[in-house]
C-alpha positions in Angstrom: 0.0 0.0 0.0 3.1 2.6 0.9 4.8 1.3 -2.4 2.7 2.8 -5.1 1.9 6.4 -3.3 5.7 6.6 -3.4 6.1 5.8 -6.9 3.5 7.9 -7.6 5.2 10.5 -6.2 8.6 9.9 -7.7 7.0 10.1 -11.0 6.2 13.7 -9.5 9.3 14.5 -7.6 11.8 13.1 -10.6 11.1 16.0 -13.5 12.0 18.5 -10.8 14.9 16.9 -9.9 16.0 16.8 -13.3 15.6 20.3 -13.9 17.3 21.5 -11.0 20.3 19.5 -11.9 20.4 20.6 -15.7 19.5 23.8 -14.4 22.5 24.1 -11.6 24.5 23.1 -14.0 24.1 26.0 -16.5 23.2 28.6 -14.2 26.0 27.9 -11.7 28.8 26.3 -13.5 32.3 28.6 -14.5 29.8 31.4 -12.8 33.2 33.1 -11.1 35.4 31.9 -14.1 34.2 35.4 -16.2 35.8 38.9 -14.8 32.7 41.6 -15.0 32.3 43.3 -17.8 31.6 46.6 -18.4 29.0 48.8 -18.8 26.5 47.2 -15.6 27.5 44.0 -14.2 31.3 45.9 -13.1 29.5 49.3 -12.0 26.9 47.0 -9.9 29.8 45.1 -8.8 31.4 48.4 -7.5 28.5 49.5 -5.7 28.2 46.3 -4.0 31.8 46.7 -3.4 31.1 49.7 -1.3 28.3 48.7 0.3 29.5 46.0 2.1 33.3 47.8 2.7 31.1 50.5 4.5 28.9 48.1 6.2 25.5 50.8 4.8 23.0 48.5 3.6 20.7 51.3 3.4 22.3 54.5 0.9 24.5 53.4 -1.7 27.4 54.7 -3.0 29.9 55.2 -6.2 33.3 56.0 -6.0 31.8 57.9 -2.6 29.3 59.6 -4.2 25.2 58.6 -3.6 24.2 56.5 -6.1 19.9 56.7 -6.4 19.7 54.5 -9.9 18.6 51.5 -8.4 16.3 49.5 -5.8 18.2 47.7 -2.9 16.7 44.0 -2.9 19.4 42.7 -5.4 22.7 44.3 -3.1 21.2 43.0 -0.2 20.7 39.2 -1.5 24.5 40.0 -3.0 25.6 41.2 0.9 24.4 37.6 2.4 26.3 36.0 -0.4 29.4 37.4 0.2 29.0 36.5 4.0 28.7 32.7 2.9 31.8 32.9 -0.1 33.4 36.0 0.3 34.0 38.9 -2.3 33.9 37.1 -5.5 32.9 37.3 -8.6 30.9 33.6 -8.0 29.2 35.1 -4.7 28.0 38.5 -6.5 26.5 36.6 -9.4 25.1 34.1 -7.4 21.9 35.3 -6.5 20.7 35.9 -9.9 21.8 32.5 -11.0 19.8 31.0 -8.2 16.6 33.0 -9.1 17.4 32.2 -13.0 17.1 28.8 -12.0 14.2 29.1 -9.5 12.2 31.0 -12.8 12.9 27.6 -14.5 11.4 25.6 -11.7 8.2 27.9 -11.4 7.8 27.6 -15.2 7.0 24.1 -14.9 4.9 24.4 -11.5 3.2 27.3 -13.4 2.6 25.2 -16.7 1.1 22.2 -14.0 -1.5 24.3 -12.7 -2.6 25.8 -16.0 -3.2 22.6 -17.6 -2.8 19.8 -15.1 -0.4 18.1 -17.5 3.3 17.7 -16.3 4.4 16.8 -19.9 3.3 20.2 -20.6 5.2 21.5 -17.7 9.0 20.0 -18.1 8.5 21.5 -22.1 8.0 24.7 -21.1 10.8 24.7 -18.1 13.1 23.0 -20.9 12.6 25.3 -23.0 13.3 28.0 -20.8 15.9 26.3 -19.6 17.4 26.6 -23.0 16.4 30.1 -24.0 20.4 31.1 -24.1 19.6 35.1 -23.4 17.7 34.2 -20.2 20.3 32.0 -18.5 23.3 34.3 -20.3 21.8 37.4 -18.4 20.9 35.8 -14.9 24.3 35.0 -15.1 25.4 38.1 -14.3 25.0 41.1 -11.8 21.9 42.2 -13.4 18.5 43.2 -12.0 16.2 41.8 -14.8 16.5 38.1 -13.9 15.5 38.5 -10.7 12.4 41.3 -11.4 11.2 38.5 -13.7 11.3 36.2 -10.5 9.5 38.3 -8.5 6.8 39.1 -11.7 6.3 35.0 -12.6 5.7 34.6 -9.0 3.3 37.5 -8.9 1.4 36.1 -11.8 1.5 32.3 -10.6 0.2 33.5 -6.5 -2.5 35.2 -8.9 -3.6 32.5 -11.2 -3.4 29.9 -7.8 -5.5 32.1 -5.3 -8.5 32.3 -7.7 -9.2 28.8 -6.1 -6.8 29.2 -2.4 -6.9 32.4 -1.7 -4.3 32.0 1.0 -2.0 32.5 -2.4 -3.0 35.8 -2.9 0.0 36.1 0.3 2.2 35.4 -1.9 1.1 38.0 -4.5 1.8 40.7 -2.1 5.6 39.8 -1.6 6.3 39.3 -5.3 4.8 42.3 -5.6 7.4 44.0 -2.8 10.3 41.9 -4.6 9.3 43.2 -7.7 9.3 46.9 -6.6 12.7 46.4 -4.9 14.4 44.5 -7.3 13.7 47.1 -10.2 10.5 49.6 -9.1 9.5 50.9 -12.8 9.1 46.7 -13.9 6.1 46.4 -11.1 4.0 48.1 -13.6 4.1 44.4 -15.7 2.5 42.9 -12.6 -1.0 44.4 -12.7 -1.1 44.3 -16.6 -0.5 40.1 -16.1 -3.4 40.6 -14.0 -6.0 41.9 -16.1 -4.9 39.6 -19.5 -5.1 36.5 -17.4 -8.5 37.7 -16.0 -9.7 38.7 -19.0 -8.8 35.4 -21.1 -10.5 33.3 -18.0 -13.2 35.4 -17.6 -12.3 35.4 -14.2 -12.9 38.2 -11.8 -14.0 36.9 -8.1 -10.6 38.3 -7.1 -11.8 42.0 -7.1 -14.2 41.3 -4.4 -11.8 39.1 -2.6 -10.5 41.3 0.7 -7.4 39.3 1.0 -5.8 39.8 -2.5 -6.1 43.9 -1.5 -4.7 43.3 1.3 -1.6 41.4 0.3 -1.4 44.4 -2.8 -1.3 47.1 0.1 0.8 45.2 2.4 3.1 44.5 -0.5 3.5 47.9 -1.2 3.8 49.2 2.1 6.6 46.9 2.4 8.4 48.5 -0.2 7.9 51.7 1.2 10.6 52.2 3.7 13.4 52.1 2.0 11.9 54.6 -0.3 10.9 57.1 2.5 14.5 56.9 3.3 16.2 58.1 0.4 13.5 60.8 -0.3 14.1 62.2 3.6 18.2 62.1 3.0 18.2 63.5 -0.7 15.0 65.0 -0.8 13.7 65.3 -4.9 16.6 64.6 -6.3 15.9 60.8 -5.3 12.6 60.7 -7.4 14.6 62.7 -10.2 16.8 60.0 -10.4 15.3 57.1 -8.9 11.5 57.4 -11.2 12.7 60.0 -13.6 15.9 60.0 -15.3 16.4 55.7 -14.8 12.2 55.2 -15.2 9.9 57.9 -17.0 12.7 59.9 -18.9 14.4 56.3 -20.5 10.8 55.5 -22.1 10.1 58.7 -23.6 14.0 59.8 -24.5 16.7 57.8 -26.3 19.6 59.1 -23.8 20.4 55.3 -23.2 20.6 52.4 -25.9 19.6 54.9 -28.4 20.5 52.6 -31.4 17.8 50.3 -30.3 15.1 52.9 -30.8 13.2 51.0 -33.2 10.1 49.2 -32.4 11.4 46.4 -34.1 14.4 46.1 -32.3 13.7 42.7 -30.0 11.8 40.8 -33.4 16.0 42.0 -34.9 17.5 40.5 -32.1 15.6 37.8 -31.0 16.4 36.2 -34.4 19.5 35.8 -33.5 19.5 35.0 -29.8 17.0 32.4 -29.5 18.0 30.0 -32.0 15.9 27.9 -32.4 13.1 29.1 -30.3 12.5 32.0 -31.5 11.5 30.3 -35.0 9.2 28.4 -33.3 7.2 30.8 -31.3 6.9 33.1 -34.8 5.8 29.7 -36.3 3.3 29.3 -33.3 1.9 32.7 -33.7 1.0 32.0 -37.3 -0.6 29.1 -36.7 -3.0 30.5 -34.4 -3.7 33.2 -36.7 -4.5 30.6 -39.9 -6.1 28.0 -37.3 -8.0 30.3 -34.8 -11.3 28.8 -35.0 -9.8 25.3 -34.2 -7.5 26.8 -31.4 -11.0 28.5 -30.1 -12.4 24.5 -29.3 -9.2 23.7 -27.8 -9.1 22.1 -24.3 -5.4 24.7 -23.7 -6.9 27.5 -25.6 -7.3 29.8 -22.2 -3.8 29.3 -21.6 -2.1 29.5 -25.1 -4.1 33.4 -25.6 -2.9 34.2 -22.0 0.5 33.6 -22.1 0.6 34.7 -25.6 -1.4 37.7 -25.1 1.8 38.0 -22.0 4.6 38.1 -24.8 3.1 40.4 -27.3 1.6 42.9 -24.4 5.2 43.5 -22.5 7.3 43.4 -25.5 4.5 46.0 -27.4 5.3 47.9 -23.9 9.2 47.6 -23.7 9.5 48.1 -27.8 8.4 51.6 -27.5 10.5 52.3 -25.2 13.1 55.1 -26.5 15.5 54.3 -24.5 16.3 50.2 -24.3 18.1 47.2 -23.7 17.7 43.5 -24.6 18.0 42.7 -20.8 15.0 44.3 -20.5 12.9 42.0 -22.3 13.9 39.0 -19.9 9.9 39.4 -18.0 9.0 37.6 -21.4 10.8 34.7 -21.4 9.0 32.6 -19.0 5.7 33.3 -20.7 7.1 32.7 -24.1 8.3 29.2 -22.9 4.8 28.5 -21.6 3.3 29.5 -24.9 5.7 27.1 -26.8 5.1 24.5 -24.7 1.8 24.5 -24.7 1.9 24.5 -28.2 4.4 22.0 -29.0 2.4 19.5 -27.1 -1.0 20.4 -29.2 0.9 19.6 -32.3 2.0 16.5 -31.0 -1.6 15.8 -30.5 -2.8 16.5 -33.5 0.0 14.6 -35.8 -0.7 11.1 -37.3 0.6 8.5 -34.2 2.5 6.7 -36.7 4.4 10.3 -37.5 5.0 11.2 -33.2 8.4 9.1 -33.5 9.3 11.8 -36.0 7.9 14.3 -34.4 10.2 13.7 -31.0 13.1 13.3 -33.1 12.6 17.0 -34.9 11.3 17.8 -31.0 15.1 16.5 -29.9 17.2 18.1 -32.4 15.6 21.5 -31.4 16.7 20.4 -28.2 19.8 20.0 -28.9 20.2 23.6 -31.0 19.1 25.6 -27.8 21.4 23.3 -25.5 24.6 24.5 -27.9 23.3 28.0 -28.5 23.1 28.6 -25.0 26.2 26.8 -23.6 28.5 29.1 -26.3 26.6 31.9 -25.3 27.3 31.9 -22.0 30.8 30.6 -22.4 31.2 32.9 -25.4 33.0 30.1 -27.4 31.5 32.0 -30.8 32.1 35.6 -31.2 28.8 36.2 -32.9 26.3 37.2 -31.5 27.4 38.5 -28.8 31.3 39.8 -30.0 33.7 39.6 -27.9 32.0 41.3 -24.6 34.3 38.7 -22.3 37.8 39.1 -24.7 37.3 43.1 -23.6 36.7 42.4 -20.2 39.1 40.2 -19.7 41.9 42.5 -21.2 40.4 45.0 -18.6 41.4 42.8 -15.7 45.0 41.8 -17.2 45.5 45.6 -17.6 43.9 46.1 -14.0 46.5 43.5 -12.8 48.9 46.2 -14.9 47.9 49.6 -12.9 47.9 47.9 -9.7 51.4 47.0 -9.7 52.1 51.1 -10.8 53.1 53.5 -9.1 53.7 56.7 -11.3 50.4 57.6 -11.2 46.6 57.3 -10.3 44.9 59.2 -13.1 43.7 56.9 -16.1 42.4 58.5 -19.4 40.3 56.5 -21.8 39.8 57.6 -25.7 36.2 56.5 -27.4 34.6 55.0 -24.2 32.4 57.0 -21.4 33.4 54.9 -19.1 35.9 51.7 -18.0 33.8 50.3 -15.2 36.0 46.8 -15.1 39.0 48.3 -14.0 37.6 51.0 -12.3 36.1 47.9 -10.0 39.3 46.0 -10.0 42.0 49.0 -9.6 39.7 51.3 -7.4 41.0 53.9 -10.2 38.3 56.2 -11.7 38.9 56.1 -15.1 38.0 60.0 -16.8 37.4 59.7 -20.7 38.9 62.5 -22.7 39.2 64.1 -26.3 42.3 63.9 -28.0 42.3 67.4 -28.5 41.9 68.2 -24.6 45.1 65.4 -24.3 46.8 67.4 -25.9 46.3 70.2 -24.5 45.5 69.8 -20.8 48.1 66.7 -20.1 51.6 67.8 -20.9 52.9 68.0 -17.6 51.5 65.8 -15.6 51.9 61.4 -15.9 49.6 59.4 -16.3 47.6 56.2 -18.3 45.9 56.2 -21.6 43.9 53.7 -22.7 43.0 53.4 -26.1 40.9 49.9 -27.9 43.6 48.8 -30.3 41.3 48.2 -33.4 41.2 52.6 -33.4 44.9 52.9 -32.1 46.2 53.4 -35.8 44.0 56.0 -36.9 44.3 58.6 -33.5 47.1 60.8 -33.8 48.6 61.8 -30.3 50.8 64.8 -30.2 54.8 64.5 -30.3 55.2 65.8 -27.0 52.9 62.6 -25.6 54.5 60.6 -27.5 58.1 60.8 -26.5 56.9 60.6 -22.8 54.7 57.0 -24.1 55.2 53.7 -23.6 53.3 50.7 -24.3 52.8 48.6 -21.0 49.7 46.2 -22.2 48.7 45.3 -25.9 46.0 43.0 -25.9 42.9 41.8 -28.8 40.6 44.7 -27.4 43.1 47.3 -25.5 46.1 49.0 -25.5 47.4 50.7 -22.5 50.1 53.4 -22.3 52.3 54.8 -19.4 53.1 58.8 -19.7 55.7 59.9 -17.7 56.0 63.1 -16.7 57.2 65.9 -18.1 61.5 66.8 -17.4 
């Protein structure tokens, strides 16, 4: 009688299992083998750095100076890593990775409750699972990993306390996660809401006291902090905090401004999210020339909400002025449950003598997003993603470099705003400059230039810099130069 509950509950038990071991494994392995990189993972990485060297949990800092851009939750997770493996680049990471790979987990949970069928659930956590740009950015010191944690479980308390209403608890803290993690993102939350609502018909929740509750209790959570930073900087918190890094990047192109176009995540997606990508445009059609089929489907509720999930946030985020492809990382787990759902409708609906087939093609796609995202993340192929590791790594050779120097603290870069990598790893603030103020304003003084190597031939530094030069690094990415000073 105990025998076959238990192997009932293996059958349950083992697909999780499974994923959490794939999943540790590409979240988690070579995670400290990577030195930051520049622009946001090494500037995160600094403020982190300064946090915990000055014990201030609370105001954040750069170089010394307050630092409003960004929520606390994720530095605070980063703090109580570095407690448990010290300052490195595997403990800062960490807690991404681990909500990367708890995102994967409540994929599948999240496909079980919305169809009852755990076939359903381990395709849509595998294909997550091997969505490269979704495990390639929660690898990192990022925020937008962990917002989309906090959103998917936001979404998933939702959909659950429409029958336990002791879920809508739940709700509330994703909904304090979410605001702390990365406060504009929370606006995704209550959107999810309404399309899920709307596609079930399904509105009891409105009159349900406990789901306000948890909302209000969520955000009064979040408040705090908030009041905090407003009583120590007053309006130049909410300039900075809602307005220039919230309201002003949506409406003006003063960051990622060559990825104004609408159509800038359909460009990049292409080439991303091999092979899934294909398949969720090859979905979408489908639904379009069989919509009155799809209609009598038994999975048709949740194949228009978590479609009507993708095209709503990424219609949102694509007319953005201002924007990343980190941002678009909310999507993911709803485009993995829309392509598992549909995956296992087609295998439905296929001739039984043509399913062998069918999991063979199924396999092979399999495989594709296995390798795409394993030399993604390893960068073992230039393209896409160019050579975003070969920089920073010449960053921390020449970090190695300035830290053995002692002629001088000032470092001047040429083309670049900013070298956050070695600024982390040298404490040196790196100040970029025009060639014509070089020579103008320097001649006196030593100092470091740093110039990529690909432009070094076509600047032309004055004589009276270059009798004073020497080269001291030459790498793929980056040349460095020691200028004494003048006699």
């Amino acid at each position: 009688m105990f025998l076959l509950p238990m192997s009932q509950r293996m059958k349950a038990v083992f697909p999780i299992i499974v994923l959490a071991v794939c999943g540790g494994i590409l979240f988690l392995s070579g995670l400290g083998r990577f030195t930051f990189k520049d622009y946001d993972e090494a500037f995160y990485a600094k403020v982190s750095d300064e946090m915990i060297a000055s014990q201030n949990y609370m105001y954040f800092t750069h170089y010394g100076d307050p630092w409003l851009d960004k929520p606390p939750l994720l530095f605070w997770l980063i703090g109580m890593s570095v407690q448990v493996f010290g300052f490195t680049e595997f403990a800062l990471r960490l807690p991404g990775a681990l909500m990367g790979l708890g995102t994967v987990l409540l994929v599948y949970a999240f496909a079980h409750a919305l169809t009852g069928n755990r076939r359903i659930a381990l395709l849509s956590a595998s294909i997550l699972l091997t969505t490269s740009q979704f495990v390639y950015s929660a690898r990192e010191v990022r925020f937008d990993v962990p917002v989309s944690f906090a959103i998917l479980i936001a979404t998933y308390a939702f959909f659950r306390g429409w029958q336990k209403p002791m879920w809508y608890v739940g709700t509330g803290i994703a909904i304090a996660s979410a605001i702390l993690f990365k406060s504009v993102f929370v606006v995704c939350i209550p959107i999810l809401f309404f399309i899920f609502s709307f596609v079930y018909r399904e509105w009891r929740w409105v009159r349900q006291p406990l789901f306000w509750i948890s909302s209000i209790v969520g955000l009064l959570l979040a408040l705090p902090w908030h009041i905090a930073q407003y009583r120590r900087y007053g309006d130049v918190f909410f300039s900075t905090y809602l307005g220039r890094h919230g309201f002003d990047r949506y409406v003006d192109a003063f960051l990622g401004a060559r990825n104004e176009s609408p159509l800038y995540f359909l460009a990049l997606a292409g080439k991303l999210l091999e092979p899934w990508f294909v398949l969720f445009v090859v979905g979408c059609f489908w639904i379009l020339a069989q919509r009155k089929q799809v209609r009598r489907a038994l999975l048709f509720q949740p194949l228009c909400a978590t479609l009507a999930s993708v095209a709503v946030i990424v219609g949102l985020l694509s007319f953005s002025k201002s924007k990343l492809f980190y941002y678009f990382d909310p999507i993911y787990p709803f485009f993995a449950l829309f392509l598992g759902l549909c995956i296992f409708i087609w295998y439905e609906r296929v001739k039984p003598k043509l399913h062998t087939a069918f999991l063979g093609v199924l396999a092979f796609l399999f495989v594709l997003g296995l390798v795409n995202t394993i030399w993604q993340i390893f960068e073992i192929r230039e393209w896409p993603r160019g050579k975003e590791y070969a920089i920073a790594e010449d960053e921390r050779e020449i970090s190695d470099v300035l830290n053995r120097q002692t002629i001088s603290r000032k470092l001047y870069t040429i083309i670049h705003f900013s070298w956050n990598t070695i600024g982390f790893y040298t404490r040196i603030r790196a100040e970029p400059i025009e060639i014509a103020e070089l020579k103008n304003t320097l001649d006196e003084e030593a100092f470091f230039l740093l110039i990529p190597t690909d432009i070094l031939g076509s600047i032309e530094l004055s004589s009276s810099i270059l009798d004073r030069a020497e080269i001291i690094f030459e790498g793929e990415a980056l040349t460095l130069f020691s200028v004494r000073a003048a006699s």
